[in-house]
C-alpha positions, 0 to 999 in steps of 0.5 A, spaced: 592 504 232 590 509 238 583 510 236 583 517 239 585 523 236 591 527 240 588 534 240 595 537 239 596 533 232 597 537 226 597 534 220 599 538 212 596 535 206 599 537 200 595 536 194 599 535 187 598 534 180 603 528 181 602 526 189 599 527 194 604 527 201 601 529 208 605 529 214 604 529 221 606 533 227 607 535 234 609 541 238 616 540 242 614 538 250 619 545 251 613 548 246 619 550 242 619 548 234 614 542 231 617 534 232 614 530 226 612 523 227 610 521 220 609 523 213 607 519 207 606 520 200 600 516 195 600 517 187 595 522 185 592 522 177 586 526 180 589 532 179 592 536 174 595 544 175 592 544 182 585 543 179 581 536 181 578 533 175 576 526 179 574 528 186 573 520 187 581 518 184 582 524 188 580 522 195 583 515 194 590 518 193 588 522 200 586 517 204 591 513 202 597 518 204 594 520 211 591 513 214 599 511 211 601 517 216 596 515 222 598 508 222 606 510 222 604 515 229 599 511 231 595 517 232 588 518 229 588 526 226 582 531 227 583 535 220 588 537 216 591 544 213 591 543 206 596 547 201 592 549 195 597 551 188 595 552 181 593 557 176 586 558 179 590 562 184 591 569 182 593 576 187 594 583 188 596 588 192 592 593 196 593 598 200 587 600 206 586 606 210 583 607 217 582 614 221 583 614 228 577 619 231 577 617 238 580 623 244 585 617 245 590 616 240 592 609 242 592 604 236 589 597 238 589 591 236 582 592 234 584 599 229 589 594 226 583 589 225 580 595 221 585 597 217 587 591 214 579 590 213 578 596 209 585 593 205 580 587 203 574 591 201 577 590 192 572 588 188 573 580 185 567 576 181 562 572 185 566 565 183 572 568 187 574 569 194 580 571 198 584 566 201 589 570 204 590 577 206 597 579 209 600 585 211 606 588 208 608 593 212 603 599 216 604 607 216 602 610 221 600 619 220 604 618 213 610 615 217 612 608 213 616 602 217 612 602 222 612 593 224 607 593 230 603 599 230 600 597 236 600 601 243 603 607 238 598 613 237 597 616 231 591 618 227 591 615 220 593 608 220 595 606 213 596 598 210 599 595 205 597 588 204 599 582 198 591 578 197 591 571 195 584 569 192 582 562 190 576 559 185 571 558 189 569 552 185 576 549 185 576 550 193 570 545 194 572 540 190 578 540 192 574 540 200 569 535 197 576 530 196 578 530 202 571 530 206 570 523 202 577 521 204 573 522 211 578 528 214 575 535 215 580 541 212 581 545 218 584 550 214 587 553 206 593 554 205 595 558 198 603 553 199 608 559 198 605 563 205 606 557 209 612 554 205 617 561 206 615 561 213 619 554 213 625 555 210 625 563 208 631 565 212 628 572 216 635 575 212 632 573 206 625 577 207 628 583 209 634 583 204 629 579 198 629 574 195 625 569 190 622 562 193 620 558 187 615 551 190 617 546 183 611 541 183 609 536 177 605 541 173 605 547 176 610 552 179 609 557 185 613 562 185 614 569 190 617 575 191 620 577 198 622 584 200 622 589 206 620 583 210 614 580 207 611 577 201 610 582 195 608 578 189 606 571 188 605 568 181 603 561 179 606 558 172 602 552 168 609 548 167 613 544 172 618 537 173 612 532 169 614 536 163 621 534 163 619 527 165 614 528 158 620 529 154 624 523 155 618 519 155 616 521 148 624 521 147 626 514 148 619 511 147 617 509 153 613 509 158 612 516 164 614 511 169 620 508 167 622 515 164 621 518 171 625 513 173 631 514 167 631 522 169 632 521 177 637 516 176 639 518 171 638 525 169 641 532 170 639 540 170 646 543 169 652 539 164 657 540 170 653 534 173 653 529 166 660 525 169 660 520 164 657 518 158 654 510 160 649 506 156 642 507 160 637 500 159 631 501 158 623 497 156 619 500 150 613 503 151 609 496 151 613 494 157 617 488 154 621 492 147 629 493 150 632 499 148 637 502 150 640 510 150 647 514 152 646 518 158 649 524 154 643 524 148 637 522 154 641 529 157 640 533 151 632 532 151 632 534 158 636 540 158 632 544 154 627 544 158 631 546 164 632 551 161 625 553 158 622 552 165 627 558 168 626 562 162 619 562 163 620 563 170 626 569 169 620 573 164 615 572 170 620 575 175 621 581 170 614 582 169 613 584 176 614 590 179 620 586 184 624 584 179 630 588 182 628 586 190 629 579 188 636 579 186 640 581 192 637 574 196 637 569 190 632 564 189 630 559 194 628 552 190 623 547 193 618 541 190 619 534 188 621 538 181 628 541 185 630 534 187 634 533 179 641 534 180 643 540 177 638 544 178 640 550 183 646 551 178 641 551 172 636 556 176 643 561 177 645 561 170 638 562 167 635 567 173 643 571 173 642 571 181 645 567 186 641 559 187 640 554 194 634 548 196 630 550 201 632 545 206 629 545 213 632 549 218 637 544 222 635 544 229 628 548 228 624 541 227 625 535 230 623 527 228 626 523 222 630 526 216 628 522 211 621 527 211 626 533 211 627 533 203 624 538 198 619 533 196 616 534 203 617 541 204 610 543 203 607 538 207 612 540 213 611 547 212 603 546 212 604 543 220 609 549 222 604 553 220 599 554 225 605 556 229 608 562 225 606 569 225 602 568 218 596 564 221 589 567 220 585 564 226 579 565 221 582 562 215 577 558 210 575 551 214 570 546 212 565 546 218 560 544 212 564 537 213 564 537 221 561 530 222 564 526 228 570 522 227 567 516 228 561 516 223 567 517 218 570 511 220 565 507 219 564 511 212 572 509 211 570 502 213 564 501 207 569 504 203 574 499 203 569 493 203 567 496 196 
């Protein structure tokens, strides 16, 4: 493997309770879109909600994934944008003034930066900061609408702003994970910013429309409208709940039930096809048992629905609720992957369902990385490319030691 780090590179690690996936990426050499080199995903059990419980287990799982990664591109990465999810994650939306004192009317970049400053300023405990601070819309002298007030004039510049903020404990656990892995976080990312970049379409924001990111025990979900994020929510329930289920079902073990309900299993009984016998071991690995497909549904089923009906009250709990009908629901994470699941989600959500799927045409490199499972980590190296980075975003220069220091900090690691 090159022992040099390209400096273009870009690596997103998508944390979860169940797995960890990275990706790396390039941009194109016409400078338009990204082209991704490699991804790899490890088992994680270090992590459970988007909160670390072991930070060692946890750094083992990094390592494995990112340097899987870097073998397959041959390249070394300098950092990784890391995607946060998880109930310690909560938002708010803000709405700041600015006035325009000077003779010179013109808005600046500088007014804009203002603005949104004083959109920030809300009170949050001392073990909370902000993650994000993203625009909505801006008014300019009570004028709403206004995209870009730059090189307009005006004398009272409003914002309206969605804020994401984060534990900061949670934070730097998750930090010190990766930094024992041997890898600065060049940048947090609260997934559902970085994700609906990737696959919302520019219609669906306009228009509104509801993502859902479905992980193993947690689920993102957010409300678009006008253009922009309005309402973004983490739920403490995911796709592990459903592989639970058949495990205590067929009494066996949470391997071999996720294995029965991929192969198996369906969302929606539209998808049950016919009624075959399913073998399978015991909980002790060797006790053969054996179930018709159509009674291992029936457990999966209700949980399905349960899952969307949680989701279903969230969405109605919102202020959003009527803007996220027109587009329907966007479904991504490995928990999208069961057959049946977008039907499920329009029968139980009443409104229109699809995969997010990667644009076609918009990136480039191997398709076998383009399924939901992935979609976060590809979103995460995209995202500095998308108008929604934030230059100073939470980084890690606490853990900025050379590269080849950890390296040889990789090394004793794996002698031990």
């Amino acid at each position: 493997m090159d022992p040099m780090a390209k400096n273009d590179l870009i690596a997103g690690l998508d944390v979860g309770s169940g797995r960890v996936a990275c990706v790396i990426g390039e941009p194109n050499p016409d400078g338009q879109g990204m082209r991704i080199l490699s991804g790899s995903s490890a088992a994680c059990r270090g992590v459970k909600g988007g909160i670390v419980l072991n930070i060692s287990e946890t750094s083992r799982s990094i390592r494995q994934a990112v340097e899987k990664a870097e073998e397959e591109a041959k390249q070394l990465v300098q950092g990784v944008f890391l995607g946060v999810r998880g109930k310690h994650l909560e938002s708010v939306n803000n709405r700041g003034a600015y006035n325009i004192a000077r003779t010179d009317k013109e808005i600046t970049q500088e007014d804009v930066k203002a603005v949104i400053g004083n959109a920030r300023a809300i009170s949050i405990s001392g073990d909370r900061e902000i993650l994000h601070t993203i625009p909505q819309g801006f008014s300019l002298d009570r004028q709403r609408g206004v995209p870009d007030p730059v090189g307009m004039e005006g004398a009272l510049l409003e914002v309206e702003v969605h804020i994401v903020t984060a534990s900061i404990s949670h934070l730097n656990n998750l930090s010190k994970a990766v930094a024992e892995a041997g890898f600065d976080v060049l940048q947090t990312v609260y997934n559902p910013v970085a994700l609906g970049e990737l696959i919302v379409t520019p219609e669906e924001r306009e228009l509104g429309c509801l993502l859902l990111d479905l992980g193993a025990q947690s689920i993102s979900l957010a409300i678009y409208g006008e253009g922009s994020i309005k309402f973004t929510k983490e739920l403490p329930v995911g796709a592990e709940f459903i592989t639970r289920d058949i495990a205590h079902a067929l009494r066996t073990n949470m391997l071999v039930a996720e294995k029965i309900k991929i192969e198996r299993g369906v969302a929606h009984p539209r998808f049950a096809g016919d009624d075959g016998a399913i073998d399978y071991v015991g909980v002790d690995g060797r006790i053969a048992r054996t179930i018709k497909t159509s009674a291992m549904n029936q457990v999966i089923l209700p949980r399905v629905e349960e899952i969307f009906t949680l989701i279903s009250n969230a969405v109605q709990d919102s202020p959003f609720a009527d803007i996220a009908q027109a587009g329907g629901a966007i479904l991504s994470g490995g928990g999208s992957m069961l057959r049946g699941m977008p039907e499920a989600a329009e029968q139980v959500l009443a409104m229109p369902a699809r995969p997010g799927l990667v644009p076609p045409g918009s990136i480039a490199g191997d398709e076998r990385f383009f399924d939901p499972a992935f979609a976060s980590a590809i979103s995460l190296v995209c995202y500095p490319n998308t108008g929604m980075f934030e230059s100073l975003g939470r980084g890690d220069g606490r853990h900025g030691e050379a590269r080849w220091m950890k390296g040889i900090r990789r090394i004793f690691q794996d002698m031990f």
